[in-house]
PAMINU-970315 format. One record per residue: residue in three letters; residue number from 1; x, y, z of N, C-alpha, C in turn. Coordinates in steps of 0.2 Angstrom, whole numbers, plus 2048, in hexadecimal, padded with zeros to 3 digits. Example, Ala and Ser with C-alpha at 12.3 -4.5 7.8 and 13.67 -1.06 7.14 Angstrom:
# residues 2
  residu  num  n.X  n.Y  n.Z  ca.X  ca.Y  ca.Z  c.X  c.Y  c.Z
     ALA    1  842  7E4  827   83E   7EA   827  842  7F0  827
     SER    2  840  7F5  823   844   7FB   824  840  800  827
***
This chain:
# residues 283
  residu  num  n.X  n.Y  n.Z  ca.X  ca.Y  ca.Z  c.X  c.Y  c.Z
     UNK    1  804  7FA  800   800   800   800  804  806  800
     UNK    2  804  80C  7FC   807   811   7FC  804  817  7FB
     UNK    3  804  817  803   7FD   81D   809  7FF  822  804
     UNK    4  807  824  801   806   82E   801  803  82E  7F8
     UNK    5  805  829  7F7   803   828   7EF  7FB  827  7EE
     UNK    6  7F8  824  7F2   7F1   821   7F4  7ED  829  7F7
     UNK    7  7EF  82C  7FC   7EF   833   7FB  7ED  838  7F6
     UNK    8  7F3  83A  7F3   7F5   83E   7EF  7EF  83D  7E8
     UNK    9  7ED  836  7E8   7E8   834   7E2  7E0  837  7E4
     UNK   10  7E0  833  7EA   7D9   835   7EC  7D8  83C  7EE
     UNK   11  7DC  841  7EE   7DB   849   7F0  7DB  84A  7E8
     UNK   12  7DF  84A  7E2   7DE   84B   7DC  7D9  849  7DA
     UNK   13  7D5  844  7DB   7CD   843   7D9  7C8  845  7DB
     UNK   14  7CA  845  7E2   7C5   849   7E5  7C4  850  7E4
     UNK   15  7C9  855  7E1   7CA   85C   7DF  7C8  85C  7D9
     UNK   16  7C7  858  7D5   7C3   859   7CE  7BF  858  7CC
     UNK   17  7B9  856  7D2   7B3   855   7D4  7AD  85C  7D6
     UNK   18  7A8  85B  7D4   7A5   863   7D6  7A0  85E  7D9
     UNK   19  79D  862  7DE   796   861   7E1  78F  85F  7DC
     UNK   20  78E  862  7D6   78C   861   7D2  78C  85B  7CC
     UNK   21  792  856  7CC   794   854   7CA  78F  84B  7CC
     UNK   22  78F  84C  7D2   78E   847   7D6  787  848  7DB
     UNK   23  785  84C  7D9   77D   84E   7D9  77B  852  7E3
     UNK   24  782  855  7E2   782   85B   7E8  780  861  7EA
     UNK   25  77E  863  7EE   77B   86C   7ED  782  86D  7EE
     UNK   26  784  875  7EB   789   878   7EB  78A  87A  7F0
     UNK   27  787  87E  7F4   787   880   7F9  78B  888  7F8
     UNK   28  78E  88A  800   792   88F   7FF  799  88F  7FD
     UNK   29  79C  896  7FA   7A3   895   7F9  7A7  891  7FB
     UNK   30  7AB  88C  7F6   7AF   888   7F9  7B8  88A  7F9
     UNK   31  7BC  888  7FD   7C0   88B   7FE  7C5  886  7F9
     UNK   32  7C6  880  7F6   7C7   87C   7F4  7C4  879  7EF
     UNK   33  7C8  874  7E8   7C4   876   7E4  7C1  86E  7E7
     UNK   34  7BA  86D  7E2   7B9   862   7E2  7B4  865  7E7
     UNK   35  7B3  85C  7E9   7AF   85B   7F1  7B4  85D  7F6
     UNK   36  7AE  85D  7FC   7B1   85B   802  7B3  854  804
     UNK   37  7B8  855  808   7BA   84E   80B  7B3  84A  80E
     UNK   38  7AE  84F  811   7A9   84A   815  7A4  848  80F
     UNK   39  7A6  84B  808   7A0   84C   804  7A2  846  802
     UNK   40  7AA  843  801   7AD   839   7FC  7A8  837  801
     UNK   41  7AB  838  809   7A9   833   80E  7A2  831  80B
     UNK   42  79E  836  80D   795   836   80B  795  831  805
     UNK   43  797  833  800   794   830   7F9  798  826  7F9
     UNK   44  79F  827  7FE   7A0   820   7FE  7A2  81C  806
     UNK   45  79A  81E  80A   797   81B   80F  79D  81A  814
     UNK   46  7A2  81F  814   7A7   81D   819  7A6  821  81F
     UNK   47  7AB  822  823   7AA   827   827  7AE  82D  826
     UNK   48  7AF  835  827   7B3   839   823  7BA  838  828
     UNK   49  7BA  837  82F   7C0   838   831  7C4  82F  82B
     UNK   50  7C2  82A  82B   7C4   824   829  7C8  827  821
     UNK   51  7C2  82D  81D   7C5   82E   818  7CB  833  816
     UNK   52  7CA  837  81E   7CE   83C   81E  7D6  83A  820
     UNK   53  7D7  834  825   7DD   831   825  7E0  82C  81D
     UNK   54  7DB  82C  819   7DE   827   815  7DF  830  810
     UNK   55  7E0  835  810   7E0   83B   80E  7E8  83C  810
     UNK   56  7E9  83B  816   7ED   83F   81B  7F3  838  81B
     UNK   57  7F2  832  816   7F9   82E   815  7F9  82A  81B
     UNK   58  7F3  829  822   7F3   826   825  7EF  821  829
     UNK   59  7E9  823  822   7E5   81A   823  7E6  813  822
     UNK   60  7E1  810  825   7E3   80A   825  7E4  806  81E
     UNK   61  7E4  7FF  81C   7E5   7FA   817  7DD  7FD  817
     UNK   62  7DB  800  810   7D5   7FE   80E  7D1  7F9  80A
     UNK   63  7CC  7F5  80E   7C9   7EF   80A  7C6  7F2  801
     UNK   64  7C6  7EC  7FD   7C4   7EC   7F7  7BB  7EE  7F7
     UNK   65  7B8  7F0  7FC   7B3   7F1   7FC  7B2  7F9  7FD
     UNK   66  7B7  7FB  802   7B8   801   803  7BB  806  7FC
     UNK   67  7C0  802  7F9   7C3   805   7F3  7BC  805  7EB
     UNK   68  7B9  801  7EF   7B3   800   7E8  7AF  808  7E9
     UNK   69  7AD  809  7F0   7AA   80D   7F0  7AB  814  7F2
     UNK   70  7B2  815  7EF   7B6   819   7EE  7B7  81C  7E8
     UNK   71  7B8  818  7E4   7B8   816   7DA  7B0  81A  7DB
     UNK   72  7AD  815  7DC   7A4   818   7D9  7A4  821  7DC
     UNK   73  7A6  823  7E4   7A4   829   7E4  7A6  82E  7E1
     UNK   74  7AF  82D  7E0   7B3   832   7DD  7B3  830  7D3
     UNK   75  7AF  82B  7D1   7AC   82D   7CC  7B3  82B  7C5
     UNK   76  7B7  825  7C8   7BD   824   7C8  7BC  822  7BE
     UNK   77  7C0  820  7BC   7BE   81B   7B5  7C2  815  7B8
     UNK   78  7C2  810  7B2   7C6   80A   7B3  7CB  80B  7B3
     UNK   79  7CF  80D  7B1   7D7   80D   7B1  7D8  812  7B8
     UNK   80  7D4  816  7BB   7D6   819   7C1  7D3  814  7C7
     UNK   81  7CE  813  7C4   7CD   80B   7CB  7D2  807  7CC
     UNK   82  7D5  803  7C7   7D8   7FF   7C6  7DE  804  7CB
     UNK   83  7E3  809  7C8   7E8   80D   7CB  7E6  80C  7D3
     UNK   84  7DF  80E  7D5   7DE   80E   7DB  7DF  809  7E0
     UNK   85  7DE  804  7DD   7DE   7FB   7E1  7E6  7FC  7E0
     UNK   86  7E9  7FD  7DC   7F1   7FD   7DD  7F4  800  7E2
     UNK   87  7F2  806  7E4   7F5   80D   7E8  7F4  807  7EF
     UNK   88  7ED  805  7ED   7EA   803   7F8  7EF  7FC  7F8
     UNK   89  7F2  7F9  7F4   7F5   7F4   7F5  7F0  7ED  7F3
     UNK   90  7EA  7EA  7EF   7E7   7E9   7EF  7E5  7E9  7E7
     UNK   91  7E8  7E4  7E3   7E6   7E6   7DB  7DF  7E3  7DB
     UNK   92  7DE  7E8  7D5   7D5   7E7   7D3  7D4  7DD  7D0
     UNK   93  7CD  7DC  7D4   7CE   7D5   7D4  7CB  7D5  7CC
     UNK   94  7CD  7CE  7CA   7CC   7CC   7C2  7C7  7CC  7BF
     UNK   95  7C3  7D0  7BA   7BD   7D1   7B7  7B7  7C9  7B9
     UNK   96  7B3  7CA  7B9   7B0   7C2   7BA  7AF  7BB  7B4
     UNK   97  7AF  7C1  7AD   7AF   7BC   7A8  7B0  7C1  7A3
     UNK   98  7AE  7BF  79E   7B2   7C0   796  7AF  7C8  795
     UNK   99  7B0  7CA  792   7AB   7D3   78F  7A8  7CF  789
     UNK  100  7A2  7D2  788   79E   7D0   784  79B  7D8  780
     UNK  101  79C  7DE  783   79A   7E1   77F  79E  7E5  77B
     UNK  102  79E  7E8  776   7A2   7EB   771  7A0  7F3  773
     UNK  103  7A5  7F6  774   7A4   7FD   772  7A2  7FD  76B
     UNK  104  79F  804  76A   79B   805   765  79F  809  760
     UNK  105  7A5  80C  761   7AC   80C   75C  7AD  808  758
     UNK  106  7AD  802  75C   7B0   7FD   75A  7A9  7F9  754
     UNK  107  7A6  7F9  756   79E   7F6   751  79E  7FD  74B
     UNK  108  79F  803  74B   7A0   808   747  7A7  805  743
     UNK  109  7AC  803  745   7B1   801   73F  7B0  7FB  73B
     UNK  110  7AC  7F7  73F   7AA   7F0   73C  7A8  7F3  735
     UNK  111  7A1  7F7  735   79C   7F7   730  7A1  7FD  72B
     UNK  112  7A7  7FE  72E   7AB   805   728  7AF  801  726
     UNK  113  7B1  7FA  723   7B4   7F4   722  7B1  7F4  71A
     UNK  114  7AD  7F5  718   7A8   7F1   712  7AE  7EB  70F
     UNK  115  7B2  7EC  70E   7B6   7E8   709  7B9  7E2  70E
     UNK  116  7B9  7E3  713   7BD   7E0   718  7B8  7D7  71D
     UNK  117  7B8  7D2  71D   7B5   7D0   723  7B9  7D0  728
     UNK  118  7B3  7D5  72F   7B6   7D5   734  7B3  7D2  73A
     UNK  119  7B4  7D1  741   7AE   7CF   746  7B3  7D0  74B
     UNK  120  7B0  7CF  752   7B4   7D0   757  7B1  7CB  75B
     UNK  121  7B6  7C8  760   7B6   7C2   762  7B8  7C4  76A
     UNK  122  7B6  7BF  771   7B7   7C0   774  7BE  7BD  779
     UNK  123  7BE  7BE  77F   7C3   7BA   781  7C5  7B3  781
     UNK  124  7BD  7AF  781   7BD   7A8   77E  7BB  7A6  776
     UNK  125  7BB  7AD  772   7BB   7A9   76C  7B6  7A9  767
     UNK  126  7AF  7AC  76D   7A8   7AF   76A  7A9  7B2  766
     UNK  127  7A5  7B2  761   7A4   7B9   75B  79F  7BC  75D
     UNK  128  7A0  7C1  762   79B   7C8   762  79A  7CE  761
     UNK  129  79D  7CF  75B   79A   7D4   755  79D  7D1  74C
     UNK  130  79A  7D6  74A   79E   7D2   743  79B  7D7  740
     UNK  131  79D  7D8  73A   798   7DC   732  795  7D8  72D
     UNK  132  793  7DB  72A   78F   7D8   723  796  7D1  721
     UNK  133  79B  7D3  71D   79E   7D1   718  7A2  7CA  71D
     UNK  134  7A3  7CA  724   7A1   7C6   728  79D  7C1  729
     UNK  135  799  7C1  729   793   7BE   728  792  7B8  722
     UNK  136  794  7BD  71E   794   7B9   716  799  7B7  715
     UNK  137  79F  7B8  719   7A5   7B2   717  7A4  7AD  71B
     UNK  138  7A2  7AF  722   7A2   7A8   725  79A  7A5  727
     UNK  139  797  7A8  72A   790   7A7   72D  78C  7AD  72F
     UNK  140  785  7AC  72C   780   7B2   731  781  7AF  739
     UNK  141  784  7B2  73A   786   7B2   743  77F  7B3  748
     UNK  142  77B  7B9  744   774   7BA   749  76F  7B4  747
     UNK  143  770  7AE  742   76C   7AB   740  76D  7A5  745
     UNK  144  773  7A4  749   775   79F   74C  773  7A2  755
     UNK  145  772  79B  759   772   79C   760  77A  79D  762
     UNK  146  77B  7A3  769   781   7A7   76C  784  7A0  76C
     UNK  147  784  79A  76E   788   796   76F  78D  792  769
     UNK  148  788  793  763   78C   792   75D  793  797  759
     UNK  149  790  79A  75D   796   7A1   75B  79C  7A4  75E
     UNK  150  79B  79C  761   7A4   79D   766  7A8  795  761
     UNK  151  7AD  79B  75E   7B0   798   759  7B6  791  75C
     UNK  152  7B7  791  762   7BB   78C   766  7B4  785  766
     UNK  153  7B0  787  767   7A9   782   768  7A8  77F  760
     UNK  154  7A8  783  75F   7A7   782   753  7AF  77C  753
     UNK  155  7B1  780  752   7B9   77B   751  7B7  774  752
     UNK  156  7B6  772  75A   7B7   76C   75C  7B2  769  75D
     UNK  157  7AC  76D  75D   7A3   76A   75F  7A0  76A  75A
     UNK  158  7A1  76D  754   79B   76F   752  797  773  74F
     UNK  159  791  775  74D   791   772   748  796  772  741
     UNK  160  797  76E  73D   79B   76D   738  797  76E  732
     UNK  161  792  771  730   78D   772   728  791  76E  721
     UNK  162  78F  76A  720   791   768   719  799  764  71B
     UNK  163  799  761  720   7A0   75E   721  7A7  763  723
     UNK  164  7A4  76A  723   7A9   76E   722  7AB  771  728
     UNK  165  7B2  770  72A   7B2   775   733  7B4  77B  733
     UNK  166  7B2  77C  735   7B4   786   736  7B3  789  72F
     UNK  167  7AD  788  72A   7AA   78B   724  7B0  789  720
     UNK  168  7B4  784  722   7B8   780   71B  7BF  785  71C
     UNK  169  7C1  787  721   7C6   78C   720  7D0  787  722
     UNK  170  7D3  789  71F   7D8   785   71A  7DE  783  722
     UNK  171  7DC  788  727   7E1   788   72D  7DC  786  734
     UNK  172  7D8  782  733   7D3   77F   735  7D7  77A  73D
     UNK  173  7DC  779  73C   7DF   775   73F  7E2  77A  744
     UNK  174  7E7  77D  741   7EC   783   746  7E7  787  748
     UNK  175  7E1  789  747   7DC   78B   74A  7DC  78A  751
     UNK  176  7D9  783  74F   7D6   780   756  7DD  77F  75C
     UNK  177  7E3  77E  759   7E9   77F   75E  7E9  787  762
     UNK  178  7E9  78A  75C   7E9   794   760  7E0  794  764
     UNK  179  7DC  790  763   7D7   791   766  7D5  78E  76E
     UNK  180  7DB  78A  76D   7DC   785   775  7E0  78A  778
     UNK  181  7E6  78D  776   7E9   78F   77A  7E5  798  77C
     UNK  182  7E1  79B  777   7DE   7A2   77B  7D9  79F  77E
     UNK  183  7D6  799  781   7D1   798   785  7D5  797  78C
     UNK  184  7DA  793  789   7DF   793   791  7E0  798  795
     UNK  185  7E3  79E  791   7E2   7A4   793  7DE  7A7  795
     UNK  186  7D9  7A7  790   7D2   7AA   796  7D0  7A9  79C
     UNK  187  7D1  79F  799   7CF   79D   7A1  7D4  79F  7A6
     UNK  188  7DB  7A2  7A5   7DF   7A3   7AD  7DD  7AA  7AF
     UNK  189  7DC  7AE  7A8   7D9   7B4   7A8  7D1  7B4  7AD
     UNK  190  7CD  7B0  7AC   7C6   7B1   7B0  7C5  7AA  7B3
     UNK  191  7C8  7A8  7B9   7C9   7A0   7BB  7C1  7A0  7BE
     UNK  192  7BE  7A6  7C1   7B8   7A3   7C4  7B0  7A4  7C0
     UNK  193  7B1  7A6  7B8   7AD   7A8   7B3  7A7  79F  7B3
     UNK  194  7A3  79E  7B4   79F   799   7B3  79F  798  7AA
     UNK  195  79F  79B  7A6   79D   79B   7A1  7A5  796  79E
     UNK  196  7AA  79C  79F   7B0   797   79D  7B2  792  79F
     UNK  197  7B0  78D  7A5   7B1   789   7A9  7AC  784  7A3
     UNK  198  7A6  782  7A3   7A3   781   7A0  7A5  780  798
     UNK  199  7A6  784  795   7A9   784   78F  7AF  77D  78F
     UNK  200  7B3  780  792   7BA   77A   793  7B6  773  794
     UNK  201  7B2  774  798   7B0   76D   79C  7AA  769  794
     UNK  202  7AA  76E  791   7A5   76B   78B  7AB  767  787
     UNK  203  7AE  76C  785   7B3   76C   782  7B7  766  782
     UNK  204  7BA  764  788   7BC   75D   78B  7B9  758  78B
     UNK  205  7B1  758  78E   7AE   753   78D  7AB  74F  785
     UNK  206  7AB  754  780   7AA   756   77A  7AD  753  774
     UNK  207  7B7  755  773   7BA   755   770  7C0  751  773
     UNK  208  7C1  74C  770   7C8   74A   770  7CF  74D  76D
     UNK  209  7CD  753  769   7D4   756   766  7D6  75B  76A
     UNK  210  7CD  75D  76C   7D0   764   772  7D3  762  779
     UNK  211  7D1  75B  779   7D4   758   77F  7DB  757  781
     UNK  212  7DD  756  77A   7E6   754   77B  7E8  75C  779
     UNK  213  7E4  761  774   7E9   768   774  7E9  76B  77C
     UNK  214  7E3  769  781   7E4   76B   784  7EB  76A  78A
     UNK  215  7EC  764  789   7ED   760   78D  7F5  764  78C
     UNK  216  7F7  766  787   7FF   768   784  802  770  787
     UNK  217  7FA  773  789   7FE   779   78B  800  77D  787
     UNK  218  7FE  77D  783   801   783   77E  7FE  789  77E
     UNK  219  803  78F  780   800   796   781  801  79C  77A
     UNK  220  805  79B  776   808   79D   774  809  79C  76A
     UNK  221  803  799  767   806   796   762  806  79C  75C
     UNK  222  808  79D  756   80A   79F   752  802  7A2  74E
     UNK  223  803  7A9  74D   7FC   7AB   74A  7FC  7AA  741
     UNK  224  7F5  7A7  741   7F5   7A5   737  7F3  7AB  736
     UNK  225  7F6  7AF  730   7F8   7B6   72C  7F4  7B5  727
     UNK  226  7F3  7AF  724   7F1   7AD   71D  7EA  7A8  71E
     UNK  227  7E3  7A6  71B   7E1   7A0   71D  7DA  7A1  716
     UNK  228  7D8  79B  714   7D2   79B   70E  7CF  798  711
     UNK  229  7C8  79B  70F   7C2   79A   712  7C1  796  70A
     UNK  230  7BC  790  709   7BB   78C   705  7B3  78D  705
     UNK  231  7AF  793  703   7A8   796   705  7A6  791  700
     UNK  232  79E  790  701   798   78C   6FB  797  791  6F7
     UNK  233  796  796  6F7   795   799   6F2  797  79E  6EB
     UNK  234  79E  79E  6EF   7A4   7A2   6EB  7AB  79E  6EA
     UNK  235  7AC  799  6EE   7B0   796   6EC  7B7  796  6F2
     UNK  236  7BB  794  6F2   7C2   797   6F5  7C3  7A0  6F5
     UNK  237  7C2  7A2  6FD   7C4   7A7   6FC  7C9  7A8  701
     UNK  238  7D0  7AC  6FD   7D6   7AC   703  7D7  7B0  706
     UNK  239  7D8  7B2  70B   7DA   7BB   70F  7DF  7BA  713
     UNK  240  7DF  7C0  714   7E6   7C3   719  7E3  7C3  720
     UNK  241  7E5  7BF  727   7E4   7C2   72D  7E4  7C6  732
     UNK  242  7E3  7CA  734   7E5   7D0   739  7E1  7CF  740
     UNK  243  7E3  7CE  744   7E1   7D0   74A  7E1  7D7  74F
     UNK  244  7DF  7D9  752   7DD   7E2   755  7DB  7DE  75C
     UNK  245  7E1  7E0  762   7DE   7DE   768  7DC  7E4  76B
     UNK  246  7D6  7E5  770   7D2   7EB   773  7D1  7E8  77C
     UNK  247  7D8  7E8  77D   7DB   7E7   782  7D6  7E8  789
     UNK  248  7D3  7EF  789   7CD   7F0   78D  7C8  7ED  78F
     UNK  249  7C6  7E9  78A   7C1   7E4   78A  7C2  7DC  78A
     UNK  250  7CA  7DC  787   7CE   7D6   787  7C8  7D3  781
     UNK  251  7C7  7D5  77B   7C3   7D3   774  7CA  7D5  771
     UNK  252  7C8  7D3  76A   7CB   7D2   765  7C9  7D3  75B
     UNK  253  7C8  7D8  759   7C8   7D9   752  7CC  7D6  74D
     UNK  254  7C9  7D0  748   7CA   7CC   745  7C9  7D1  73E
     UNK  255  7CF  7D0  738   7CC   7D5   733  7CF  7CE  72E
     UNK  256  7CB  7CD  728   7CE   7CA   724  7CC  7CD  71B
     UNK  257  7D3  7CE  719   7D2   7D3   713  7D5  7CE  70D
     UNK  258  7D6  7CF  705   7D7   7CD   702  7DB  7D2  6FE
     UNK  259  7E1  7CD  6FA   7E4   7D1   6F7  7E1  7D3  6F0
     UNK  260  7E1  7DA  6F2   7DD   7E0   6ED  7DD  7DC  6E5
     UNK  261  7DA  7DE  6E1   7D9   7DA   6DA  7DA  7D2  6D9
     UNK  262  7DC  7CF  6E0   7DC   7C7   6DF  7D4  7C4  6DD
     UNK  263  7D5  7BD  6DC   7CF   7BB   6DB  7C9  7B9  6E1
     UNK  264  7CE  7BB  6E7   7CA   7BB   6EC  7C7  7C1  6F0
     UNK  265  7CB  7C7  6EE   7C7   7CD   6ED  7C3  7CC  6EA
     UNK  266  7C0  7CA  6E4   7BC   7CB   6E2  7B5  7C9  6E5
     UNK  267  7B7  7C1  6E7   7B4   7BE   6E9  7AF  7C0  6F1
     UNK  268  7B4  7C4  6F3   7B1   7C8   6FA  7AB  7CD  6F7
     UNK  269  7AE  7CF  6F1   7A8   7D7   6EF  7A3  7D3  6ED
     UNK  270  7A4  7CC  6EA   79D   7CB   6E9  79A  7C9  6EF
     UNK  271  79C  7C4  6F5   798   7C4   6FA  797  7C9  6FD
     UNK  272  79A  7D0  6FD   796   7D5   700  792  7D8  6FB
     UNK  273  78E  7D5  6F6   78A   7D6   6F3  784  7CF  6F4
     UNK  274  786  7CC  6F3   780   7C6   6F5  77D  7C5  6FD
     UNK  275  783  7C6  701   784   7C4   70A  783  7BD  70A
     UNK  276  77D  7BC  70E   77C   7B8   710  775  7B3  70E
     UNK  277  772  7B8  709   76D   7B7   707  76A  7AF  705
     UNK  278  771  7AB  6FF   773   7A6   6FB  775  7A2  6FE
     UNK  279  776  7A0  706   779   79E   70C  775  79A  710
     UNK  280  775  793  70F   770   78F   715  773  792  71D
     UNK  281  76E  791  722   770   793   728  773  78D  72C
     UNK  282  778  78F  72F   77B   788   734  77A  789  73A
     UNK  283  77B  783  73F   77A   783   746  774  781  747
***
C-alpha cells in the first residue's frame, strides 16, 4: 500500500469534482476547488474522519469494498479504478467472464469495411459482431443459436454443413490448435466464469482431438496470415488475415481482405452483392 501516493490520487479526484456533478446543492462559497472531504465520505458510505486519514497518508489497509465505493463516488473510470486497487495495495480482482459487448466504434468500422469480411470475436472465440460481407463468406451468424457461433465449439462439435468444417476453410486444422490454446488463456484469464468452465467441460467430454490439443499445453502457436475459404457458391476464396486486439474488452477484430484484382477479390464483390441470400442456413 502506498498511503502518500493513495493520498495524493484521491485529493486529485476529489478536486475535479463539483457538487453538481454528483447531484449536490452548491451551497456557499467554497474555499477549495471539488467536493468536500465529508461530501466522498457521504456519497461512499464511509465515515469522514476514516476518509480523512486515508487523505492525510494515514489510514488503514482499505477493503475491496471500501475501494469499490470510492471508484463509484469520485466518479473514477476503469483505468483510474484499476490505478486505485493498485495505490491501496489490493489489485482490481479479475473481470467475471468474457465482454460480450462491442463498443459501438468498433460496429461503426465493421460496416465502413464494404470490401473487407470482418467480425469480432470474443475471449473464448464467440463471434459477436460481424458485417454483411462476413456473413456471406462464412455464415448468417444471426440466423444461428449464440451457442453455434463460438467458433472453438464449430471446429470440434459442430455443426459441419455439407461435410465441411469451419465453412471448408483450408487451415481448418492449425485453427483448432490456435483455438485450444486462446481458450486456455481465457480460462486462466476468468478461472471462475461458469460459462468457460462449461465450454471446456463440453469440449472434453465431446472431442477427442480437443482432448489431446488440450492436453499439450500449448500457449503460444503461430498465427495463419494466409487461409481459403472453399464457399458453395463462389468457389475457393483466398484472403489475407489480420487480427486487431481491443485490449479493454479483451475481443478481438478479425479482417480478412483479398488481394486487389485477384480472382478472389472478385469473388468477395460478388458475395457482397448476393450476401447471404443464395445460402442454405446452418446450425
Amino acid at each position: 500500500m502506498n498511503r502518500r501516493q493513495l493520498a495524493d490520487f484521491l485529493r486529485s479526484r476529489r478536486e475535479r469534482i463539483t457538487p453538481a456533478d454528483v447531484g449536490l446543492p452548491g451551497g456557499p462559497r467554497r474555499r477549495t476547488p471539488g467536493l468536500r472531504r465529508e461530501e466522498v465520505a457521504q456519497l461512499a458510505y464511509i465515515s469522514t474522519e476514516y476518509y480523512a486519514r486515508l487523505e492525510q497518508a494515514r489510514g488503514p489497509h482499505p477493503s475491496r469494498e471500501v475501494l469499490a465505493q470510492l471508484a463509484r463516488a469520485l466518479r473514477l473510470s476503469d483505468a483510474e479504478r484499476d490505478h486505485l486497487h493498485h495505490l491501496a495495495g489490493a489489485p482490481p480482482a479479475p473481470a467475471p467472464g468474457p465482454s460480450r459487448e462491442v463498443r459501438q466504434s468498433i460496429l461503426d468500422l465493421l460496416q465502413r469495411l464494404p470490401l473487407a469480411a470482418a467480425f469480432v470475436t470474443s475471449a473464448t472465440l464467440e463471434v459477436i459482431a460481424w458485417n454483411d460481407l462476413a456473413a456471406a463468406l462464412m455464415e448468417d451468424f444471426s440466423a444461428v443459436p449464440r451457442r453455434d457461433r463460438n467458433l472453438v465449439r464449430r471446429a470440434f462439435l459442430g455443426p459441419h454443413p455439407d461435410g465441411r468444417r469451419l465453412y471448408g476453410v483450408s487451415d481448418s486444422h492449425a485453427f483448432a490448435r490456435h483455438s485450444v490454446s486462446q481458450l486456455r488463456a481465457a480460462a486462466a484469464r476468468y478461472p471462475d466464469d461458469p460459462e468457460v468452465t462449461a465450454l471446456i467441460d463440453e469440449l472434453l467430454a465431446g472431442s477427442a482431438e480437443f482432448t489431446r490439443l488440450w492436453a499439450d499445453h500449448e500457449v503460444a502457436p503461430e498465427p495463419t496470415l494466409r487461409k481459403t475459404f472453399d464457399h458453395p457458391a463462389v468457389g475457393p476464396v483466398t484472403v489475407n488475415c489480420d487480427a486487431l486486439d481491443i485490449t479493454d474488452r479483451d475481443q478481438r477484430v478479425v479482417v480478412y481482405t483479398a488481394t486487389p484484382g485477384s480472382r478472389s477479390d472478385e469473388a468477395l464483390r460478388l458475395l457482397s452483392v448476393i450476401g447471404t441470400q443464395r445460402m442454405g442456413v446452418s446450425g
